[in-house]
C-alpha positions in Angstrom: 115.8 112.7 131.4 114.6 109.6 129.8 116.6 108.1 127.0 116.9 105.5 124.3 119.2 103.7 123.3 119.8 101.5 119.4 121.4 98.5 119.6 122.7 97.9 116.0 123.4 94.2 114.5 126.4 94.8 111.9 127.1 92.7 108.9 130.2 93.1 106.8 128.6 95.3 105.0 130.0 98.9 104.9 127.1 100.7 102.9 124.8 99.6 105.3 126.8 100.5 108.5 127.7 103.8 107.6 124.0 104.9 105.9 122.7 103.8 109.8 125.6 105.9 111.9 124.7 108.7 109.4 120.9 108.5 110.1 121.4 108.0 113.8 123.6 110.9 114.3 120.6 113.4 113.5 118.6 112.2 116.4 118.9 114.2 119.7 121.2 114.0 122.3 119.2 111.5 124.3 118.8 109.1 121.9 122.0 106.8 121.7 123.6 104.0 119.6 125.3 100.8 120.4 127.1 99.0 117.3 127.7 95.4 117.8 130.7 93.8 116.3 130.6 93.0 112.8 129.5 89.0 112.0 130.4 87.8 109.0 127.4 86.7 105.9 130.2 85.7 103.6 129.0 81.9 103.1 125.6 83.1 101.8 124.4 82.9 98.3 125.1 86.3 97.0 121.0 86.0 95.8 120.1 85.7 99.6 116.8 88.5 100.0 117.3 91.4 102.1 115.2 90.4 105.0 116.8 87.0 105.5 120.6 88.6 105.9 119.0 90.9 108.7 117.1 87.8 110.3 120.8 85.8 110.0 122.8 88.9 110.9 120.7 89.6 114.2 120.3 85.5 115.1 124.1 85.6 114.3 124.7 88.8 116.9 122.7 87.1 119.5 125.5 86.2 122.4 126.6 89.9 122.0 123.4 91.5 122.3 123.4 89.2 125.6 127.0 90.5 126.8 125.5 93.6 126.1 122.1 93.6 127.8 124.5 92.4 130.7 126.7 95.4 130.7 124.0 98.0 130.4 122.1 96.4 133.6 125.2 96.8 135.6 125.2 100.3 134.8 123.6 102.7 136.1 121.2 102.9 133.5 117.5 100.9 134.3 116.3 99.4 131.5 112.8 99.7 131.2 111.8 98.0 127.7 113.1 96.2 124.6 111.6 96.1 121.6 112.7 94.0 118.6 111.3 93.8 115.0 109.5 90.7 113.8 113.0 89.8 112.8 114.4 89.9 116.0 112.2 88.0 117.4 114.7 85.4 119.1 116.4 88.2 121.0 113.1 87.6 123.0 114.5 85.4 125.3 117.7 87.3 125.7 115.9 90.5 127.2 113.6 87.7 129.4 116.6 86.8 131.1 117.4 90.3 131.8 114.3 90.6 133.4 113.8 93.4 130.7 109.9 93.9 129.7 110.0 92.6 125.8 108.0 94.4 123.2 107.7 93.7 119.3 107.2 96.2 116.2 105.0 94.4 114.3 105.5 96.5 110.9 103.0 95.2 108.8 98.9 95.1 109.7 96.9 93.7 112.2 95.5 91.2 109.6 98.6 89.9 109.3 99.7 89.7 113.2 96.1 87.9 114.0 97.2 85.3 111.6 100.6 85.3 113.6 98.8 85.0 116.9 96.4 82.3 115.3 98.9 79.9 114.0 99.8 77.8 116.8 96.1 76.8 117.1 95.3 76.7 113.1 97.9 74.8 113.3 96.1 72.1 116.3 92.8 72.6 114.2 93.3 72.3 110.7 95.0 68.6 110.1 95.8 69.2 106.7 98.0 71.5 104.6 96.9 74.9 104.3 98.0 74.6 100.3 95.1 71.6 100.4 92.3 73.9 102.3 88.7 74.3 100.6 87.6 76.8 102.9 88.9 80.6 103.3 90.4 80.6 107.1 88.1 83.1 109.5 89.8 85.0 111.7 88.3 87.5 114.3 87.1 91.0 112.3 89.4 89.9 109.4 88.2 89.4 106.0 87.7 85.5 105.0 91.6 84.3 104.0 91.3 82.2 101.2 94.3 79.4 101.0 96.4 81.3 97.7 96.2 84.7 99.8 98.2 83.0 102.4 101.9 82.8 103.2 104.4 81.0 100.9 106.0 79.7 104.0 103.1 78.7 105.7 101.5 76.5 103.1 103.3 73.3 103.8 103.6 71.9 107.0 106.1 69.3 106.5 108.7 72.3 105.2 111.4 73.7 107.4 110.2 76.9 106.7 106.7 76.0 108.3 108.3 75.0 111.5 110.6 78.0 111.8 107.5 80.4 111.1 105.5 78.0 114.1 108.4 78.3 116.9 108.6 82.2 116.0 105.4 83.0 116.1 104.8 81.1 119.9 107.5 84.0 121.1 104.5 86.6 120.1 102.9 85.4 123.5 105.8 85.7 125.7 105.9 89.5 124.9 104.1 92.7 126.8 103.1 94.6 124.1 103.1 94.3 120.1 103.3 97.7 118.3 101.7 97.4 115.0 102.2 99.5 112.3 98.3 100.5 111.3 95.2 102.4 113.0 92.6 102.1 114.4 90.0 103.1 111.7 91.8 100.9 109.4 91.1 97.9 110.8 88.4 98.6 113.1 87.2 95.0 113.6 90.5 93.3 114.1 92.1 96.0 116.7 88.2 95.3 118.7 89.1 91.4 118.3 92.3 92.1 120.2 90.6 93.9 122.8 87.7 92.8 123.4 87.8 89.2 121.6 89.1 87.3 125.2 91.9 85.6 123.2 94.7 87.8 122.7 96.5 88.4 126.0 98.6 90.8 125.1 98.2 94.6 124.9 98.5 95.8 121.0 99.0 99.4 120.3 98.6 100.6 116.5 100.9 103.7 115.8 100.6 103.9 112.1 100.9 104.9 109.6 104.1 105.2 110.2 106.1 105.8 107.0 109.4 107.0 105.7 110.0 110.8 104.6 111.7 112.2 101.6 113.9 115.3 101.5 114.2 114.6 98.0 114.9 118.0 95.8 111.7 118.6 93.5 114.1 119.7 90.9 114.7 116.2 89.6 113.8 115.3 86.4 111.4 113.1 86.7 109.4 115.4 89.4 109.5 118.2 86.7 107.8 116.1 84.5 105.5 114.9 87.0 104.6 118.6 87.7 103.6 119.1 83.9 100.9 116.5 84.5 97.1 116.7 84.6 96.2 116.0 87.6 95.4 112.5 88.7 96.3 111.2 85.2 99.8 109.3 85.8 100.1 105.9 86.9 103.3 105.0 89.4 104.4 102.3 88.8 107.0 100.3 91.7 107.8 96.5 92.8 110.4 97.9 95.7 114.0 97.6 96.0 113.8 93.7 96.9 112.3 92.1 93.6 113.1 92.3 90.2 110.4 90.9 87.7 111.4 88.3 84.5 112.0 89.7 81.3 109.2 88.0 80.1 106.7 90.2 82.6 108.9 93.3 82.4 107.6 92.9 78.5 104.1 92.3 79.0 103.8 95.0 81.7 105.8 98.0 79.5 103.3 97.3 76.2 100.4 97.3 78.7 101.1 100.4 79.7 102.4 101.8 76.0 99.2 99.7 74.4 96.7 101.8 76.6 98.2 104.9 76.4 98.5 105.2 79.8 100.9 108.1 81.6 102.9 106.5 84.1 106.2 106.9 86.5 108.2 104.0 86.5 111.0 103.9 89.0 112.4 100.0 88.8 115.3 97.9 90.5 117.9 98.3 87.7 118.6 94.7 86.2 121.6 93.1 84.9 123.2 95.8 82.4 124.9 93.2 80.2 121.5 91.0 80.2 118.4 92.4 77.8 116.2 94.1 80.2 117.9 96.9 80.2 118.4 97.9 76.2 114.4 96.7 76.0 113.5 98.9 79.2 115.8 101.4 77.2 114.2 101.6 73.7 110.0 100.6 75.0 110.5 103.3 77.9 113.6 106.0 77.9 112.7 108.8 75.6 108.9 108.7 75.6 108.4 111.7 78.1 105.2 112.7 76.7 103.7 109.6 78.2 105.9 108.2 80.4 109.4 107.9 81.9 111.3 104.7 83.7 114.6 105.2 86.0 116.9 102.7 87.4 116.4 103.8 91.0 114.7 103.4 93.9 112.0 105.8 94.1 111.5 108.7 97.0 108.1 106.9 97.1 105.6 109.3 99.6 107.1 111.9 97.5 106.0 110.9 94.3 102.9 109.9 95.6 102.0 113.1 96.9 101.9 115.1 93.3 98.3 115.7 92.4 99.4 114.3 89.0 99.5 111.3 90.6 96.4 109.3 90.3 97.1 105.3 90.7 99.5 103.0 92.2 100.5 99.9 90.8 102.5 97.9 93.6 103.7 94.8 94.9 101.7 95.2 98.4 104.3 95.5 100.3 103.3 97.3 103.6 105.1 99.9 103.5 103.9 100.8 100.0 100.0 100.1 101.0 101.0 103.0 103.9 102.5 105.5 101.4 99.5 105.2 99.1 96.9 105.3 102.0 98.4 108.4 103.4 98.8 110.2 100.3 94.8 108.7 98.9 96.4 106.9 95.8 94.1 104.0 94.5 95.6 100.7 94.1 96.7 98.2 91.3 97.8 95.4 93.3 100.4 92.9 92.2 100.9 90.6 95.1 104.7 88.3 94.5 105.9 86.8 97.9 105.5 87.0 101.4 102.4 88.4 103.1 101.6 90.9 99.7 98.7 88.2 99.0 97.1 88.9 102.1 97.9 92.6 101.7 95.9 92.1 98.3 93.2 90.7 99.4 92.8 93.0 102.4 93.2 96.1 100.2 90.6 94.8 97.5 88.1 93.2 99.4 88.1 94.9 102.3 89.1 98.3 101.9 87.6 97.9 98.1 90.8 100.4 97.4 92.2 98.8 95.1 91.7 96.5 92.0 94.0 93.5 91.5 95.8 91.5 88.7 95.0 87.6 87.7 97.9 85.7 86.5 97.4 83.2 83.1 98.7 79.4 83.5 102.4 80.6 82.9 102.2 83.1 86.0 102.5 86.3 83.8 100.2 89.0 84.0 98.9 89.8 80.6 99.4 93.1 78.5 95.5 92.9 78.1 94.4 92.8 81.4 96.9 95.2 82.8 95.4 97.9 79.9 92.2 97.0 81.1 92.7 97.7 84.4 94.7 100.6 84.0 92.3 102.7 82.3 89.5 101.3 85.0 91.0 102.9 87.5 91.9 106.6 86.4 88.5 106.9 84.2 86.5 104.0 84.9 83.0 104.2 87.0 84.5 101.9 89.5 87.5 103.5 89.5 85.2 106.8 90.7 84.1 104.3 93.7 87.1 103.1 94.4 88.9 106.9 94.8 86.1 108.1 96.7 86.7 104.9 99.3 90.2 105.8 99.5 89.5 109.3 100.2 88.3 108.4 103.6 90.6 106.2 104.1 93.4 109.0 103.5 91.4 111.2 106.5 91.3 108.3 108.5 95.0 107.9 108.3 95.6 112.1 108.8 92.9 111.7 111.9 94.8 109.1 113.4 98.0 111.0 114.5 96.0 114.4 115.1 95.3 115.7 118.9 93.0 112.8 120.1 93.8 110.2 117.6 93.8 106.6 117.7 97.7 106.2 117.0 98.7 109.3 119.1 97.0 108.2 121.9 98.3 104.5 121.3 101.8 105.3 121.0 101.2 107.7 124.6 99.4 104.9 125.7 102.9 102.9 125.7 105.6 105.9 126.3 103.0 106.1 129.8 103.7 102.2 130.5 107.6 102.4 129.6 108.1 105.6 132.1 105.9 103.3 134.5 108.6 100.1 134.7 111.6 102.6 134.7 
C-alpha cells in the first residue's frame, strides 16, 4: 500500500504544534507524520507576519529535514516525491540531493505563478524598476499587469527583498511538477500558456479549488441571525487573520456600512483591548442586530459564505478567500493590502469582472462614501445583476472541475499516476 508521509517544521510555539498533531491524527492509517525538533523564533520582532515565521521556521529546520531525508532513504521506504509549499522552497535542493523528484504547491493562481516563472527574464528585459514602469507587464493569457497591481517586494530592484524573491523563484525551474491551487476553466488562457506556450518546462497540474471545511455548529449566534436574513441581502465582511486595519479605516469602513444601511457580517482580527478600536467597534457595531453584527474571531469563512443570506464579499483578496467566494458564487468587494491581493484584484475585476474594487484617497483610506456606493452597487445595482450572473458560472465552473471528468480531478490523477510511476 502506498503511503505518505508529513514532515512538520516546529517552532516554539505550542498552539501551533498541538492544533497540527490534532489535525493529522484524523487522517488514515497510511498517512504519517514526522515532527522535526523544535527551532527557536525567539529573536524575532513579536510583529513578525505569519508567513515569514513559517518561511524562517522551515529555512531554520533545513539540516534536519536533510538528516531526515537521509534516514528515510536508508529505510526501506522508496521515496517517490517531495513536495514543498512556495515557502519551502529552499528545501528544493535538499530532496535534489536525495535524488528525490521535487514538486511545489503553488497555493495561489496561475496568474500569479506565470509572474513567478517570468521574473528571472522580466528581470533581463525590463532595465528599470518595476515601481518606475509606464506600461502594464503582458504575460502569456494573463490580463495586462499594471505596475501598482504588482508585488510590494518586487517593485524595487535594489531591495533585499527583490533579490531574495529572484533566487527563489529560479528554484521553480529545477522542480518536476508545480501544483497550483486553481482550474482549468478559471484561467483558461494561462494553464494553455503553460502547455502549449513552449516556455514553461515544467508540467503544472491545477487541483483547485481546493479550500478549507467548517464543522462549525449552525447554532451560533451569529449563524442564527444570518438565517433570519433575506436572502442575498447581507454583506460579509473579512480582512483574514493576518491584518488588522488603522483605526482611522476601521472608522471610515463601519459608517460606510451604518451610512448605507447596508446588512452585513463582520467577523474581524480582535485589536488591542486597552486601545480604542475596540469600545468604537463596540458602540458603532455590537448591539445593532437588526442590521448587522461584528465578532472578535476568525470566521468559519466557506461556511458563512454558503447562507443564501449571503449576497457580497468584501475581502482582502487573499487567495484563499477569492476560492471560498468562487465556490460558494459570492460577488466581490475587493480590498487589495499587501502581497499578491493587487494582482488578485485586478484579476478578479478585470478579468473575471466578479468583483468591483475600492480606490484609496491621497492618505490611503478608503472613504465612507465610496464604500456606500459600492455597497449598494453590488446587492441592487444593474451592474451588480452582471456581475452575480458572471460569478454564477464561475461557481459551476469551480463545482465541474472536481466532478467525474473534471479538469482538477483528472489533474490531481494525472500526478497520483506519475508519483506511483517513480515509486
Amino acid at each position: 500500500m502506498k503511503s505518505l508521509t508529513f514532515i512538520n517544521p516546529n517552532d516554539d510555539c505550542t498552539s501551533n504544534l498541538r492544533a497540527q498533531k490534532s489535525l493529522l491524527q484524523t487522517l488514515p492509517s497510511n498517512i504519517n507524520s514526522i515532527f522535526l525538533n523544535p527551532i527557536s523564533l525567539s529573536d524575532l520582532p513579536k510583529d513578525t507576519k505569519l508567513k515569514s515565521r513559517i518561511a524562517l521556521s522551515i529555512n531554520r529546520s533545513l539540516p534536519q529535514l536533510k538528516q531526515t531525508l537521509t534516514t528515510l532513504n536508508k529505510s526501506n521506504l522508496h521515496l517517490s516525491a517531495f513536495t514543498v509549499d512556495i515557502l519551502g522552497i529552499f528545501a528544493v535542493d535538499i530532496a535534489r540531493e536525495h535524488n528525490i523528484p521535487p514538486y511545489i504547491f503553488f497555493f495561489s493562481n496561475a496568474m500569479a505563478l506565470s509572474l513567478v516563472l517570468h521574473l528571472s527574464k522580466l528581470d533581463e528585459s525590463i532595465t528599470c524598476d518595476f515601481m518606475d514602469l509606464n506600461e502594464p507587464i503582458s504575460l502569456p493569457g494573463c490580463i495586462p499587469l499594471k505596475r501598482i497591481d504588482l508585488p510590494d517586494h518586487i517593485q524595487d530592484k535594489t531591495n533585499e527583498a527583490y533579490r531574495f524573491a529572484l533566487e527563489k523563484c529560479k528554484k521553480y525551474r529545477l522542480v518536476e511538477g508545480i501544483i497550483v491551487n486553481s482550474f482549468r476553466d478559471l484561467e483558461l488562457e494561462v494553464f494553455r500558456a503553460f502547455k502549449d506556450g513552449g516556455w514553461c518546462n515544467v508540467p503544472v497540474y491545477p487541483v483547485g479549488p481546493v479550500v478549507q471545511s467548517s464543522g462549525l455548529s449552525s447554532s451560533v449566534d451569529y449563524l442564527k441571525w444570518l438565517d433570519n436574513q433575506p436572502d442575498g441581502s447581507v454583506f460579509y465582511v473579512s480582512f483574514g487573520s493576518g491584518w488588522t486595519l488603522s483605526y482611522n479605516q476601521l472608522m471610515e469602513l463601519a459608517f460606510g456600512l451604518e451610512m448605507n444601511g447596508q446588512r452585513f457580517l463582520w467577523l474581524v482580527k480582535s485589536p488591542d483591548e486597552k486601545g480604542p478600536n475596540a469600545t468604537f467597534f463596540t458602540r458603532v457595531l455590537g448591539e445593532d442586530k437588526k442590521q448587522g453584527i461584528g465578532r472578535f474571531i476568525v470566521a468559519p469563512q466557506g461556511l458563512v459564505l454558503s447562507y443564501c443570506a449571503t449576497g457580497g464579499f468584501l475581502m482582502h483578496c487573499g487567495w484563499n478567500s477569492c476560492l471560498d467566494g468562487i465556490e460558494n458564487g459570492v460577488p466581490f468587494i475587493a480590498w487589495p493590502l499587501f502581497a499578491e491581493q493587487r494582482m488578485n484584484a485586478a484579476f478578479l475585476t478585470e478579468g473575471l469582472k466578479v468583483s468591483l474594487r475600492v480606490e484609496v484617497n491621497e492618505d490611503g483610506i478608503v472613504e465612507r462614501k465610496l464604500l456606500g456606493k459600492l455597497l449598494k452597487e453590488l446587492i441592487g445595482g444593474e451592474e451588480g445583476k452582471e456581475i452575480a450572473k458572471r460569478m454564477g458560472v464561475v461557481k459551476d465552473g469551480a463545482k465541474k472541475a472536481w466532478s467525474e471528468n473534471g479538469s482538477s480531478k483528472k489533474g490531481l490523477g494525472e500526478l497520483a499516476y506519475r508519483w506511483i510511476g517513480e515509486s
